[in-house]
C-alpha positions in Angstrom: 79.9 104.2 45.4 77.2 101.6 44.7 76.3 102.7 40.6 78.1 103.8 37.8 77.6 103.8 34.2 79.6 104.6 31.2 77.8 106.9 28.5 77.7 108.9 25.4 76.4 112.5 25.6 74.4 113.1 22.5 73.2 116.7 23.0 70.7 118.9 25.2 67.0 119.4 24.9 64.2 120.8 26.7 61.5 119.4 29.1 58.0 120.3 30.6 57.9 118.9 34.2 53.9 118.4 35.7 54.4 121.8 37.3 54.8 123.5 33.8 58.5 124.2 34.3 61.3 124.5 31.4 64.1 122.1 32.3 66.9 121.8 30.8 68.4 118.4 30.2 71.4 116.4 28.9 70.5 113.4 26.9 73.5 110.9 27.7 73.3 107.0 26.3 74.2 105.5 29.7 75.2 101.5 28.8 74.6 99.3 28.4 78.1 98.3 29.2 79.1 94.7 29.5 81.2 93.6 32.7 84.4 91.9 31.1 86.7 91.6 34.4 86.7 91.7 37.9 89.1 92.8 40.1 89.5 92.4 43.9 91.4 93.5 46.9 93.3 90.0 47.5 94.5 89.9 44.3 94.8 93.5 42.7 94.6 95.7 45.8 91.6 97.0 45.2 87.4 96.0 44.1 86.2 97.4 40.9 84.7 96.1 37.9 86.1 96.7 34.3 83.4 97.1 31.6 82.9 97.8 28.1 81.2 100.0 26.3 80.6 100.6 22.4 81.1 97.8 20.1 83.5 97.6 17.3 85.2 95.9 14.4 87.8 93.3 16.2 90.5 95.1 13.5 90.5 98.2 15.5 91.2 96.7 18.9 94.6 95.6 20.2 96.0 92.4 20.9 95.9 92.9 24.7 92.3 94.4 24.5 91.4 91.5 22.0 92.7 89.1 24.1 90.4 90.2 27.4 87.6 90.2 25.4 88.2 86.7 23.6 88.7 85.3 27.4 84.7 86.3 28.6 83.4 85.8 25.2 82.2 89.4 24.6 82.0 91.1 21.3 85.3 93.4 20.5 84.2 97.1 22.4 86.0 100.5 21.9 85.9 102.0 25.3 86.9 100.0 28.2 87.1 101.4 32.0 87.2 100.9 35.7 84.5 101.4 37.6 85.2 100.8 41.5 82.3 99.7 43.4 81.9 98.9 46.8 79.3 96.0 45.3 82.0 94.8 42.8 81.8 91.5 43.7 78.3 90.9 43.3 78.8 91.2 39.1 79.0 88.7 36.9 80.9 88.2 34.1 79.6 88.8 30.8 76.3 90.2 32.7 75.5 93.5 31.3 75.1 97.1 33.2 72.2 99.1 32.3 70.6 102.6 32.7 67.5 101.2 35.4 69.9 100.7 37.8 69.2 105.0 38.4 66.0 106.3 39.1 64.4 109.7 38.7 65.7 111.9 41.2 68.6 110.1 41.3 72.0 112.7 42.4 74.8 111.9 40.0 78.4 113.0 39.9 79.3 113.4 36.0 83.1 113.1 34.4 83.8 113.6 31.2 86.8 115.6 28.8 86.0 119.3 28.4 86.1 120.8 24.6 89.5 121.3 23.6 90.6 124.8 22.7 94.0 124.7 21.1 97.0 127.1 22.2 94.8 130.1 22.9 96.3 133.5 24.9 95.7 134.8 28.7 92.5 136.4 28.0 90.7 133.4 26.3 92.8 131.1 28.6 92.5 133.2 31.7 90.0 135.9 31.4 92.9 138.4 31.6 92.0 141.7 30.2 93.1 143.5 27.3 96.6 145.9 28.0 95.7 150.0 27.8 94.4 151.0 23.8 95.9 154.3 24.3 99.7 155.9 24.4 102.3 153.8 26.5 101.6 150.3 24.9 103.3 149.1 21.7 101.9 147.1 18.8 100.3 144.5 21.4 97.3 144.6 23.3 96.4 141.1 24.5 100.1 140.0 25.0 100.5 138.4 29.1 101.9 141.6 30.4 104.3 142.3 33.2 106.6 139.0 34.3 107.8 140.7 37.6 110.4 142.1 39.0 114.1 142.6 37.0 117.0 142.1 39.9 114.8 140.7 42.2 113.8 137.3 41.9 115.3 137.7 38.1 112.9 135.1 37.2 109.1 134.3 36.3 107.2 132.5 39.3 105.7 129.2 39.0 102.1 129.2 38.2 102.1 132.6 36.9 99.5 132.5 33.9 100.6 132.4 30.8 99.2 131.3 27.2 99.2 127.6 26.5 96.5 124.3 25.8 93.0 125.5 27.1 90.9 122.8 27.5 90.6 118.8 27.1 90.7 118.7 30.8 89.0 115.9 33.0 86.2 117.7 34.4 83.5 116.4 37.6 80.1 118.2 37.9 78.3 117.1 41.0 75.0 116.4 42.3 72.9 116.6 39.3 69.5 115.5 39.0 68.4 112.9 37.0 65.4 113.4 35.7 63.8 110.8 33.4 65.5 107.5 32.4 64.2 105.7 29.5 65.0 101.9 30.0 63.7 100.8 26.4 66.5 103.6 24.4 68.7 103.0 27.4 68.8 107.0 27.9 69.0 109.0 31.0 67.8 112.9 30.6 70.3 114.6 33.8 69.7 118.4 34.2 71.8 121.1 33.4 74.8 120.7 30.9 77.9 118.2 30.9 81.0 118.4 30.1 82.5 117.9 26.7 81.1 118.2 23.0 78.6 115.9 21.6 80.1 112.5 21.4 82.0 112.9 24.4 82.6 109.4 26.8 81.5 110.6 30.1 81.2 108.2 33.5 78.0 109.0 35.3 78.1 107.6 39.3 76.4 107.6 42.3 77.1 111.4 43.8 79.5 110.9 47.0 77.8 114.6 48.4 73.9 113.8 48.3 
């Protein structure tokens, strides 16, 4: 992986291409994103660059944060990741990453946090459906169901799904398209939707399957 940038998704929108077609878009604020440390094989174990995105009050960061920050003179940031580049070393520090380095056309691999759903029940969680509405079934009718066998294995199986936390999962969607990036906003319109509610970080990359 060559490119990689840290963004905001701010919502979805709508646009005509030169054909006349509806696409639909993303509109993420890729960068730009400051390069605050480098990290290499000799020393770390592995190449990758460590950047910041976001800047914020030095009162809201910690002292270890703080301190990396105060070290490459860069403003106080509120999101700070890895990124690992086979270019790594060519970065400098204090240099920072914008959106031109993707062009239209560009095939991106997108991770982000999915919308969190709370404790929800199998049929939300698991599209399970609904126990019979008629005689044989008590006062529940979205309950899990059967657990298995009594006797035999006198126990519930691992994986068997059950109600729980549905969503706020780390989510990849590959190979999509970008379609316009706006240098001067530092915005990149990528078709189709990402994961994650507005406001959600997401990491947009070079796709690893184009």
């Amino acid at each position: 992986m060559k490119k990689a940038i840290i963004g905001k998704k701010l919502g979805m929108t709508q646009i005509f291409t030169t054909d006349g077609l509806v696409v639909p878009v993303t509109v993420v604020e890729a960068g730009p994103c400051t390069v605050v440390q480098k990290k290499t094989e000799e020393k770390e174990g592995y190449n990758c660059v460590v950047v910041a995105f976001e800047e914020q009050k030095e009162s809201r960061v910690n002292k270890a944060q703080l301190g990396t920050f105060k070290k490459t003179n860069v403003p106080a940031h509120r999101i700070l990741r890895e990124l690992k580049l086979d270019n790594a070393r060519e970065y400098e520090i204090g240099k920072p990453i914008t959106c031109d380095i993707f062009e239209e056309g560009d095939k991106v691999d997108v991770t982000g946090l999915t919308r969190g759903r709370g404790f929800t029940g199998v049929i939300q969680r698991w599209n399970q459906h609904r126990l019979r509405m008629t005689h044989g079934v008590s006062l529940v009718h979205r309950e899990v169901g059967s657990m298995g066998a009594n006797s035999t294995p006198s126990r519930v199986f691992k994986n068997k799904n059950m109600p729980g936390h549905y969503g706020h999962e780390q989510v990849t969607i590959q190979n999509l398209e970008v379609v316009k990036v706006d240098t001067a906003r530092n915005i990149l319109l990528i078709k189709g939707c990402l994961p994650g509610p507005r406001g959600t970080i997401v990491t947009v990359k070079e796709s690893v399957k184009a």
